[in-house]
MOPAC internal coordinates of N, CA, C and O (Angstrom, degrees):
PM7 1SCF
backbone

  N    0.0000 0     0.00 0     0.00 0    0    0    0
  C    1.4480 1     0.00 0     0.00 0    1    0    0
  C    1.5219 1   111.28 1     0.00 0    2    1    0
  O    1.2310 1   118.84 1   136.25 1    3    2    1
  N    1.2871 1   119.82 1   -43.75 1    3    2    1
  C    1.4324 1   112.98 1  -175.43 1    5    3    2
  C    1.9044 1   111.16 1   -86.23 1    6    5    3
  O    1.2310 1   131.90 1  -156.32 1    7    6    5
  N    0.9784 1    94.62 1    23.68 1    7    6    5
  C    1.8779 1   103.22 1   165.66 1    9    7    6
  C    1.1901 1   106.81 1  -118.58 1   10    9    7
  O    1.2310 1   117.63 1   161.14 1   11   10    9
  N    1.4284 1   122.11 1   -18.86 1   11   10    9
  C    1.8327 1   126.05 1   172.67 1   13   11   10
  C    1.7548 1    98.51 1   -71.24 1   14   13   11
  O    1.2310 1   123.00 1   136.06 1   15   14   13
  N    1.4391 1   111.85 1   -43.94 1   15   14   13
  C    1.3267 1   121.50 1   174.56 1   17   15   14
  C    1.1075 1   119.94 1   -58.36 1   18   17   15
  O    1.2310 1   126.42 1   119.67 1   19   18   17
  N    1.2510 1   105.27 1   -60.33 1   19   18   17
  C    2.1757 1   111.73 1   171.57 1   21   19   18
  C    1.2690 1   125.38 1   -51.80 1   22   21   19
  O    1.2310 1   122.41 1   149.74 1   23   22   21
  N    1.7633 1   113.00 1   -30.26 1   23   22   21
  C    1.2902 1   104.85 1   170.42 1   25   23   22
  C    1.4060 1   112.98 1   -81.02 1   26   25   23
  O    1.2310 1   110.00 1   154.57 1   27   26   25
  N    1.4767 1   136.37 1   -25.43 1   27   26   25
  C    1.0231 1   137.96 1   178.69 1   29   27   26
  C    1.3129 1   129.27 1   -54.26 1   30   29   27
  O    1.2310 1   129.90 1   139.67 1   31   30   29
  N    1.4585 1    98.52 1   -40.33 1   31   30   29
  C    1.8503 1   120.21 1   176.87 1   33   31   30
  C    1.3420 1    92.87 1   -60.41 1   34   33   31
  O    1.2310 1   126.36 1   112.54 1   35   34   33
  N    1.3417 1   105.38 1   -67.46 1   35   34   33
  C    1.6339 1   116.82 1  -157.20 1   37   35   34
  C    1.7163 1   116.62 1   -63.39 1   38   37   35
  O    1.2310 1   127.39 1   171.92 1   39   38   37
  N    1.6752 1   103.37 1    -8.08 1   39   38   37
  C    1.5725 1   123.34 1   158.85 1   41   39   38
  C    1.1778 1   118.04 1   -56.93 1   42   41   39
  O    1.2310 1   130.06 1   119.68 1   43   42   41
  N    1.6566 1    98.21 1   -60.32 1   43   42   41
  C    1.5514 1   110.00 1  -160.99 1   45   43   42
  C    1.4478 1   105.39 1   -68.92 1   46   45   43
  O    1.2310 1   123.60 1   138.80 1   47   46   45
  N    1.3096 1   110.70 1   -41.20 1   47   46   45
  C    1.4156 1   137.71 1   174.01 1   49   47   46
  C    1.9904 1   105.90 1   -25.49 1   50   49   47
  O    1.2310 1   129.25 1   121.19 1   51   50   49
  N    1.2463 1    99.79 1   -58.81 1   51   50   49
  C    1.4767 1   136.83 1  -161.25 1   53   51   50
  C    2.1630 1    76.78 1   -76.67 1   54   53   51
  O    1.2310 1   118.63 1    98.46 1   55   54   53
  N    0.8601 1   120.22 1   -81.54 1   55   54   53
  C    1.3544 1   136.86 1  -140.22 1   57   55   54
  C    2.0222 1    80.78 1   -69.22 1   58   57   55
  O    1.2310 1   115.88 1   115.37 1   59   58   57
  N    0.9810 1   125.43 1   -64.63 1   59   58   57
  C    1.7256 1   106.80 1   154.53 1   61   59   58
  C    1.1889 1   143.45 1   -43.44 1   62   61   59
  O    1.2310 1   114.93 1   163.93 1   63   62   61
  N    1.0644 1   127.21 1   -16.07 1   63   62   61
  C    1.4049 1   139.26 1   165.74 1   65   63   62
  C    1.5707 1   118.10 1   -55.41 1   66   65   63
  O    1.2310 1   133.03 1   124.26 1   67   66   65
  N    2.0004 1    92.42 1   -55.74 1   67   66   65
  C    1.2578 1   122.21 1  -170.96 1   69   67   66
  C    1.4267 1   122.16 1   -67.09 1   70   69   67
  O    1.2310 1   126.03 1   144.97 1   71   70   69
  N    1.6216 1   106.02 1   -35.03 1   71   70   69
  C    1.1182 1   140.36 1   172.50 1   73   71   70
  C    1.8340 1   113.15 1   -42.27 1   74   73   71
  O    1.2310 1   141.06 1   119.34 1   75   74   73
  N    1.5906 1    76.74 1   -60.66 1   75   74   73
  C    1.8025 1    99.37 1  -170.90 1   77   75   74
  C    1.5065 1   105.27 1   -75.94 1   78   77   75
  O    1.2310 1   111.19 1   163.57 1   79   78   77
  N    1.2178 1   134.18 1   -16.43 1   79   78   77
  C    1.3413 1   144.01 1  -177.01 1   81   79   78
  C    1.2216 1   100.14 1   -88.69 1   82   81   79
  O    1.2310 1   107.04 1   165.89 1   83   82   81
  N    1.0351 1   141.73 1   -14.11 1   83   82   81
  C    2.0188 1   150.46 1  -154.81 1   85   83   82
  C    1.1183 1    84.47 1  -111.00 1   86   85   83
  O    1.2310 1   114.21 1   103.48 1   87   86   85
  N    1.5333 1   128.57 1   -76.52 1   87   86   85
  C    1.2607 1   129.68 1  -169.40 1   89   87   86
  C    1.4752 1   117.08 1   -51.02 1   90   89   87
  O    1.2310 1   114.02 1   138.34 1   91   90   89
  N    1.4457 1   128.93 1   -41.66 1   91   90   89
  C    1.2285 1   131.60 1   173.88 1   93   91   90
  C    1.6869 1   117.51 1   -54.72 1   94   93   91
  O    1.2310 1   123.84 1   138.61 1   95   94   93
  N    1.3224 1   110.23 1   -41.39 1   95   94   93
  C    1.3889 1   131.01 1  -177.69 1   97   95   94
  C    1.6150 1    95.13 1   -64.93 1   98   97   95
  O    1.2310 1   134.94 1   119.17 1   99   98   97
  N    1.2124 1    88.71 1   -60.83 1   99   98   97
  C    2.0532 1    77.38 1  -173.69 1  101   99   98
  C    1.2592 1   120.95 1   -52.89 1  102  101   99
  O    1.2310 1   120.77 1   124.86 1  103  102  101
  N    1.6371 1   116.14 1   -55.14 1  103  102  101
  C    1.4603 1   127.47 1  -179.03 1  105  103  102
  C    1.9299 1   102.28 1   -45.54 1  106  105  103
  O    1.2310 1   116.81 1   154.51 1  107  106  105
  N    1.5468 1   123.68 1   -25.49 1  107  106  105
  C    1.3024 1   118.73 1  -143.15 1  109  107  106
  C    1.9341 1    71.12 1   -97.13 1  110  109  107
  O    1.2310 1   121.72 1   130.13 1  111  110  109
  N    1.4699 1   114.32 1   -49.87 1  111  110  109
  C    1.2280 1   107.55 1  -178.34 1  113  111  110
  C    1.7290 1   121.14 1   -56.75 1  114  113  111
  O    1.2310 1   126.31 1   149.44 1  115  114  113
  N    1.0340 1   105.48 1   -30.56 1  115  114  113
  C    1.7743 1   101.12 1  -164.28 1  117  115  114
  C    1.7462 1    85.97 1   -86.96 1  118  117  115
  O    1.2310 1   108.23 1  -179.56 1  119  118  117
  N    1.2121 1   139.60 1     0.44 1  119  118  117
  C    1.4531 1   129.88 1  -160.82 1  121  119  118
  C    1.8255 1    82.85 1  -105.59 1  122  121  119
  O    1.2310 1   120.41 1   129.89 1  123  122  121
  N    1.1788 1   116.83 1   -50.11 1  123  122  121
  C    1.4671 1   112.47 1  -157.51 1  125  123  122
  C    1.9394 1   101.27 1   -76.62 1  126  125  123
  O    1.2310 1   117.80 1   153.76 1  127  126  125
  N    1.8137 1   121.79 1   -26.24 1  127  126  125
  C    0.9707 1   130.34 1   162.19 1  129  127  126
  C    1.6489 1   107.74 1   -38.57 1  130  129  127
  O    1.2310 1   128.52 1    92.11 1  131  130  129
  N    1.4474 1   101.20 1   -87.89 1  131  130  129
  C    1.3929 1   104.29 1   162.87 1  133  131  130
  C    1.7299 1   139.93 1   -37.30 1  134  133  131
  O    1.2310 1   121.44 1   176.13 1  135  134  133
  N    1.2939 1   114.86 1    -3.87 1  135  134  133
  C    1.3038 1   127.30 1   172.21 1  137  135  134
  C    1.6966 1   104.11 1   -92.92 1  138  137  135
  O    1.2310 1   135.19 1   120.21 1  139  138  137
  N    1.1578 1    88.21 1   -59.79 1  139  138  137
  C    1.8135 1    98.95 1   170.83 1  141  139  138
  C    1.4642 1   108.79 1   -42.42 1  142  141  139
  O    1.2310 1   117.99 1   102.27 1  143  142  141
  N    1.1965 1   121.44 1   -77.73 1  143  142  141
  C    1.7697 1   115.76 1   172.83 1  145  143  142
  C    0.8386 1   107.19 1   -11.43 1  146  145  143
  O    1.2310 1   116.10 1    98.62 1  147  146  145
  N    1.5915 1   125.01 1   -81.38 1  147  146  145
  C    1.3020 1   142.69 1  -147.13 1  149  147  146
  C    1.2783 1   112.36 1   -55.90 1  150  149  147
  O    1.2310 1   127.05 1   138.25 1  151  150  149
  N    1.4443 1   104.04 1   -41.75 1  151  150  149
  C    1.2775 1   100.82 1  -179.99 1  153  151  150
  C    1.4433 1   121.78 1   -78.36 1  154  153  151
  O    1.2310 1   120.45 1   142.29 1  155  154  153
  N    1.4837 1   116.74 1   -37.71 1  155  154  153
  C    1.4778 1   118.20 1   177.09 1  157  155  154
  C    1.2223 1   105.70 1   -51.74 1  158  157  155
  O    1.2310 1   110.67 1   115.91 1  159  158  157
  N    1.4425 1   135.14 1   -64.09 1  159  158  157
  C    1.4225 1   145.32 1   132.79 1  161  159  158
  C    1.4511 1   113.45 1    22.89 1  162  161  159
  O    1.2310 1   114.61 1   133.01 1  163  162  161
  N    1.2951 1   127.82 1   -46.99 1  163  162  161
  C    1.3124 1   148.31 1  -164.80 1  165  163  162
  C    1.4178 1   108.34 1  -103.02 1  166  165  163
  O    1.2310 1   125.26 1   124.53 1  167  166  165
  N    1.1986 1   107.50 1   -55.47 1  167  166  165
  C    1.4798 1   101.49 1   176.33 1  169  167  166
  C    1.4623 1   113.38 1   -81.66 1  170  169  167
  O    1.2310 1   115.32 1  -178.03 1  171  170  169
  N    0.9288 1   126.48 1     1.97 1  171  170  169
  C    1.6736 1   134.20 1  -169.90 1  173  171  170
  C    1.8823 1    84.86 1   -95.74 1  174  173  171
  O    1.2310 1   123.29 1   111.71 1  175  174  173
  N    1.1420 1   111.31 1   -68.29 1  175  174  173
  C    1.7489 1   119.18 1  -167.51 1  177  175  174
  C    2.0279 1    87.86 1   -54.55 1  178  177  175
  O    1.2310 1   115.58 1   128.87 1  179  178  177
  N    1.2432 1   126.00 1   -51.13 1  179  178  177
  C    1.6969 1   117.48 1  -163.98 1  181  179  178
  C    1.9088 1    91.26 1   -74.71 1  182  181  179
  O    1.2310 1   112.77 1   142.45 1  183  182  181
  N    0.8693 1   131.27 1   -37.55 1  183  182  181
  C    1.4090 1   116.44 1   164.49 1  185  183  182
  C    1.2232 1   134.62 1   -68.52 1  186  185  183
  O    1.2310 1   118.79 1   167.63 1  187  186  185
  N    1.6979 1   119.92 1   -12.37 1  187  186  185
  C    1.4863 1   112.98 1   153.00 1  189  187  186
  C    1.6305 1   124.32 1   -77.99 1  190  189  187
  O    1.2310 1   137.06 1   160.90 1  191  190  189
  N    1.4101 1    84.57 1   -19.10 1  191  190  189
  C    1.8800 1    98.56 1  -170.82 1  193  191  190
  C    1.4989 1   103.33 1   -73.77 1  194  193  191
  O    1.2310 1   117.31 1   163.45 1  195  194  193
  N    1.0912 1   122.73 1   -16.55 1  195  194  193
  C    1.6504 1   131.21 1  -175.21 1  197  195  194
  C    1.0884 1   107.65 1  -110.83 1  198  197  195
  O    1.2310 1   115.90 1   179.67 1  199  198  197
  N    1.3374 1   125.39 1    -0.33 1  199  198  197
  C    1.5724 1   124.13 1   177.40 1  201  199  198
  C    1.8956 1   103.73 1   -89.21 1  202  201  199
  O    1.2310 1   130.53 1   142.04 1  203  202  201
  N    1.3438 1    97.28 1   -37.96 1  203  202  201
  C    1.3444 1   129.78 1  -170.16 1  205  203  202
  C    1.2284 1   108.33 1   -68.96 1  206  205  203
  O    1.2310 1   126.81 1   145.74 1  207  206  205
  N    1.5626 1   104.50 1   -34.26 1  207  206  205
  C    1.6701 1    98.24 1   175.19 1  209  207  206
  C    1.3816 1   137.97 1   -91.38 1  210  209  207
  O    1.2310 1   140.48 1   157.83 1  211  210  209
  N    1.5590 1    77.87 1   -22.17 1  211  210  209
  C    1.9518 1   108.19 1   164.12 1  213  211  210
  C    1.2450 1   115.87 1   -68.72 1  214  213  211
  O    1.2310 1   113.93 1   151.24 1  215  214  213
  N    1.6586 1   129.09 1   -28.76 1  215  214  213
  C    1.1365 1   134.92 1  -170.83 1  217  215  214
  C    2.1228 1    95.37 1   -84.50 1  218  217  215
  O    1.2310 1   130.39 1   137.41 1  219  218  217
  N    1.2667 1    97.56 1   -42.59 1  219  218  217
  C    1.5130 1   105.25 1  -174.56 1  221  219  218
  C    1.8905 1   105.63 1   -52.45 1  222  221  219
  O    1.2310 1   130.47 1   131.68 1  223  222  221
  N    1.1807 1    97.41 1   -48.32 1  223  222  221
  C    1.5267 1   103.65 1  -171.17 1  225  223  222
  C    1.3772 1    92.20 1   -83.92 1  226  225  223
  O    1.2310 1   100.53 1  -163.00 1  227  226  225
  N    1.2753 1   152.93 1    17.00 1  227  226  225
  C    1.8687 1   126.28 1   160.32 1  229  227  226
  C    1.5476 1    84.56 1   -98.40 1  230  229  227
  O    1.2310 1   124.88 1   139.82 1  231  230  229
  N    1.7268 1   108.24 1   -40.18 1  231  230  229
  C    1.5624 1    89.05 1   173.28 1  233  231  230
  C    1.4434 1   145.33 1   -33.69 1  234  233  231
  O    1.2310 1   135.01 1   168.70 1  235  234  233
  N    1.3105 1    88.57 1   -11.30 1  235  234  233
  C    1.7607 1    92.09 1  -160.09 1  237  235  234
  C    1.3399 1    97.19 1  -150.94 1  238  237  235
  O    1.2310 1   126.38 1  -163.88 1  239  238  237
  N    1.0764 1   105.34 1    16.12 1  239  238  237
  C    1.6009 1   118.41 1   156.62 1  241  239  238
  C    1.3971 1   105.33 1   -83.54 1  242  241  239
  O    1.2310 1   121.02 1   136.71 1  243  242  241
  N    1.8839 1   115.65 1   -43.29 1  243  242  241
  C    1.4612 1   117.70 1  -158.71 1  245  243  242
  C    1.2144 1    89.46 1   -93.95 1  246  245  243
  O    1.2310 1   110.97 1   145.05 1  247  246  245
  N    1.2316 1   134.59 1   -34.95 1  247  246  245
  C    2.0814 1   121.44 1  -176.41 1  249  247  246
  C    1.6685 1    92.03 1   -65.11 1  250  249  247
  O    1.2310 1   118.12 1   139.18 1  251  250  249
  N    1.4334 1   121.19 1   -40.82 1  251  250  249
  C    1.8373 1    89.90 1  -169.70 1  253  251  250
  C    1.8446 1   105.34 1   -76.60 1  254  253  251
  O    1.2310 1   120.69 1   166.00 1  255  254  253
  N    1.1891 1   116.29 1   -14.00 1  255  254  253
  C    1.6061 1   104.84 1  -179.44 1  257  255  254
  C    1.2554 1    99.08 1   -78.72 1  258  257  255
  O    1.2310 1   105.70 1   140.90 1  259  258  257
  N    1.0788 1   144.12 1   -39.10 1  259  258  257
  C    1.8006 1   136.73 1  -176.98 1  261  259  258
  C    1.1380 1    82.96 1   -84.98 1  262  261  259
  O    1.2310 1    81.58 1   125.35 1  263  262  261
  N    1.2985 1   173.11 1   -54.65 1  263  262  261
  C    1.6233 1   150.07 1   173.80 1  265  263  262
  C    1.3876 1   103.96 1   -45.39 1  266  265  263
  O    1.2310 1   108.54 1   123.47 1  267  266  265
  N    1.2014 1   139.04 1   -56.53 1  267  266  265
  C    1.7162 1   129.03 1   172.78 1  269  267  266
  C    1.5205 1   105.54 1   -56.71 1  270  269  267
  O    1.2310 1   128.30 1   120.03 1  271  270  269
  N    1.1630 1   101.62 1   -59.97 1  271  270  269
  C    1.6114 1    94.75 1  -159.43 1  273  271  270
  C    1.6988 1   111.42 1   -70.74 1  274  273  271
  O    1.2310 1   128.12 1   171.08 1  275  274  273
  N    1.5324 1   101.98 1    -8.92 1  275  274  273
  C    1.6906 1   103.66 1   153.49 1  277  275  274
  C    1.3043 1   121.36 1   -68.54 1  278  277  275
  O    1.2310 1   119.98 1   130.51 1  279  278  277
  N    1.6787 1   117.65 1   -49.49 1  279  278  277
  C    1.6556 1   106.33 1   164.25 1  281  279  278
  C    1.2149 1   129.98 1   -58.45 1  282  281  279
  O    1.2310 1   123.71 1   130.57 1  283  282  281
  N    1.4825 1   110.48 1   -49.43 1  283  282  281
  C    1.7191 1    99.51 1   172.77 1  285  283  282
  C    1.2056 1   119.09 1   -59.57 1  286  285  283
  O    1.2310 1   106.78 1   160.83 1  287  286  285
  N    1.3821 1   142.20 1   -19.17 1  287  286  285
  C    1.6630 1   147.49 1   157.77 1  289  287  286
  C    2.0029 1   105.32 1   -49.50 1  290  289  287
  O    1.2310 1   136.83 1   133.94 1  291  290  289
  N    1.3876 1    85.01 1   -46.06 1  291  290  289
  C    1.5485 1    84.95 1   175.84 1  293  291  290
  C    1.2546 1   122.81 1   -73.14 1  294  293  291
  O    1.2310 1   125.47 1   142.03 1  295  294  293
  N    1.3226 1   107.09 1   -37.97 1  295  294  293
  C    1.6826 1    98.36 1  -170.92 1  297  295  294
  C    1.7744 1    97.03 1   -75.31 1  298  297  295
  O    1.2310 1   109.02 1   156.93 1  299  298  297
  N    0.9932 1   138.17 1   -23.07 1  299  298  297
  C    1.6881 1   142.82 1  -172.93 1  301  299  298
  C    1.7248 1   101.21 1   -87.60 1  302  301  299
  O    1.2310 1   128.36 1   176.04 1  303  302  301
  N    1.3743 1   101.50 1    -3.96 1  303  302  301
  C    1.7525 1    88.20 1  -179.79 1  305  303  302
  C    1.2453 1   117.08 1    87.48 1  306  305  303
  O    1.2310 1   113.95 1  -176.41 1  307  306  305
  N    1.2515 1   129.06 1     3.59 1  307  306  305
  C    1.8216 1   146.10 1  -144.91 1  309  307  306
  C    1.9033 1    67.43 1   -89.49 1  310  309  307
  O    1.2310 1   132.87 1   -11.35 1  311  310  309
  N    1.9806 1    92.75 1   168.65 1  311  310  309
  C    1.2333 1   109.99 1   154.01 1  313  311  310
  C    1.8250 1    93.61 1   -93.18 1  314  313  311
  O    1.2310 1   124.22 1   -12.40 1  315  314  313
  N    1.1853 1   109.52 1   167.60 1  315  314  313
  C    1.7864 1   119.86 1  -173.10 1  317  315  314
  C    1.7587 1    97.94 1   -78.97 1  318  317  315
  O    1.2310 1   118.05 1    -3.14 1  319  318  317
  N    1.2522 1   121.31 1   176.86 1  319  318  317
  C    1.5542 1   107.55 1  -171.79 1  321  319  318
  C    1.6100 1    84.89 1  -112.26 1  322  321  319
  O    1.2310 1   140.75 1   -12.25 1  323  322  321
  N    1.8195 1    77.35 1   167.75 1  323  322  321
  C    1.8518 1    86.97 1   178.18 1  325  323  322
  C    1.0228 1   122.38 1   -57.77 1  326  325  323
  O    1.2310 1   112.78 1    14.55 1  327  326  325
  N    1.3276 1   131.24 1  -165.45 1  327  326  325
  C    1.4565 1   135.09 1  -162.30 1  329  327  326
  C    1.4937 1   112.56 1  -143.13 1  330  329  327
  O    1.2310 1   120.10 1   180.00 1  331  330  329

C-alpha cells in the first residue's frame, strides 16, 4: 500500500511540476505577445508621424511653387495662377 501511495505523490509531484512549467510558458508567452503590440503600436504611430510630415513638406513645397510662379507671372505681366 505505501508504494500505491509513493507513486501517487511522486505523480502528483510530476503533474505539478508540469503544471508550473505551462503556466510559466504562458505568462512568458502573453508577456512577449504584449511586447509585440507595443511595439507594432509604435511603429504604426512613428509611421503616421512621418507620413504627416512628408505630407506637411509637399505642402509647402506646392504654396512656395505657386508663390514663385506668382512672381514670375508678375514680373511678365501674367495674371498670377489660380489657387
Amino acid at each position: 500500500m505505501n508504494s500505491l501511495l509513493a507513486a501517487e505523490v511522486a505523480h502528483a509531484r510530476q503533474t505539478l511540476v508540469a503544471a508550473k512549467n505551462a503556466s510559466a510558458r504562458a505568462r512568458k508567452v502573453a508577456t512577449e505577445t504584449r511586447v509585440y503590440s507595443h511595439d507594432a503600436r509604435l511603429r504604426m504611430l512613428q509611421a503616421v508621424q512621418r507620413a504627416m510630415q512628408i505630407g506637411q513638406r509637399v505642402a509647402d513645397m506646392q504654396a512656395e511653387h505657386l508663390e514663385l510662379q506668382g512672381e514670375s507671372s508678375a514680373r511678365l505681366g501674367c495674371p498670377p495662377p489660380p489657387r
